[in-house]
C-alpha positions, 0 to 999 in steps of 0.5 A: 576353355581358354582364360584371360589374365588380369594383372594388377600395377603398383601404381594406379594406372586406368589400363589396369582395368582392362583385360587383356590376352595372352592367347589367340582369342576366336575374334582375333583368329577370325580377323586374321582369316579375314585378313589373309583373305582380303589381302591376298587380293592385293598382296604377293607375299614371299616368306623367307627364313620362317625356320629362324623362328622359334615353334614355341616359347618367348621370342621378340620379331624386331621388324623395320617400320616404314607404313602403317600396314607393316603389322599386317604382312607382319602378322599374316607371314607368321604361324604364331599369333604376333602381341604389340604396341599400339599407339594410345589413340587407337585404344580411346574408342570403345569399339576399337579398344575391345577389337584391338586387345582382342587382337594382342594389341596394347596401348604404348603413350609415345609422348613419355616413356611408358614403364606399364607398357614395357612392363606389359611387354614382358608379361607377353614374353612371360606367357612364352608368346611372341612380341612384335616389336619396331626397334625404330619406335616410329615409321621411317616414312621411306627414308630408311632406317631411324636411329633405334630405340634400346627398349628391344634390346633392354627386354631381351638382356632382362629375359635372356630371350632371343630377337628375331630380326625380321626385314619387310620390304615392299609394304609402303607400295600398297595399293600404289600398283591396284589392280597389280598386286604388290610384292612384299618380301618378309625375310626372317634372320637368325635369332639374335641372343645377348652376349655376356655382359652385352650392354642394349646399346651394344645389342641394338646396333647389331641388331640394327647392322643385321637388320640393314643388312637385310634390306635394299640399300635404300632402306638401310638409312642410318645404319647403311655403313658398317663400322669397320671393325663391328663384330655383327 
């Protein structure tokens, strides 16, 4: 029988509390069925490069964010079970809090920065599981890429593991083309490993560059020029 993990902090914090997993639960193996199923309705989903990522051990997915439904073709492109932030709100209601944590989720307070959250992060890459993460910290809203945040890049430099640049296009025309389904692309680039000495500032724009890269022009926002001379 699987088990569930506790871990206490070293500062009093409520979601200490809680129990949270490290594995696919029944519940969350269920709603993914589901998903895939109802989604499959309104969803042509093409998956390229789903060797880049790795068949066992811990692995951080830096996916661009343009809707909310990015985690679904996220998730439901992937053979392993994605664990992620979730915004705090998500977690207030009882029955959604119970149905989230079952699902990996964890909640992330995005007024401040939020070190039980990184922290939790990290234990996600402890239990050798994958952490879906967007570099951005917030959906684009189909203006391209943001400016990222280096909490990725700062995990992978602390825990020597690989990034996973994965670039999803397509999932802001949901339902826009009902009953047509919509096509959503899913590419997942080669692994990304820190360099020796590498600062995350570093890290994150070549993330973020190879990200681009891999994107339409018009999502490739800020990071649409490379800068001469960048190693990428």
């Amino acid at each position: 029988m699987e088990s569930t993990d506790t871990f206490s902090s070293p500062e009093t914090d409520p979601r200490d509390r809680k129990r949270f997993f490290f594995h696919a639960t029944f519940l969350r193996k269920a709603v993914v069925a589901i998903l895939r199923a109802v989604f499959s309705v309104f969803m042509e989903m093409r998956v390229e490069g789903l060797e880049n990522l790795p068949s066992d051990g811990p692995v951080i997915v830096a996916c661009n964010h343009v809707t909310n439904f990015d985690v679904f073709p996220m998730q439901l492109a992937l053979p392993r079970p994605i664990f992620y932030m979730g915004k705090m709100e998500l977690f207030q209601n009882p029955v959604t809090d119970v149905l989230f944590r079952n699902l990996g989720a964890f909640p992330v307070n995005r007024e401040k920065k939020d070190p039980w959250a990184y922290n939790h992060a990290l234990k996600v890459l402890g239990h050798h599981q994958t952490l879906g993460m967007f570099p951005e910290g917030t959906r684009s809203k189909g203006r391209g890429l943001g400016v990222a945040k280096t909490g990725v890049a700062r995990m992978s430099i602390e825990t020597d593991t690989p990034i996973v640049p994965m670039a999803l296009a397509g999932s802001d025309k949901f339902f826009k083309r009902f009953p047509r389904r919509t096509r959503v692309t899913v590419k997942l680039l080669p692994a990304i490993l820190p360099l020796p000495g590498e600062t995350p500032l570093a890290l994150t724009d070549r993330l973020m560059f190879t990200l681009a890269a891999a994107l339409p022009s018009d999502m490739r926002g800020v990071y649409a020029e490379t800068p001469k001379g960048f190693g990428g």
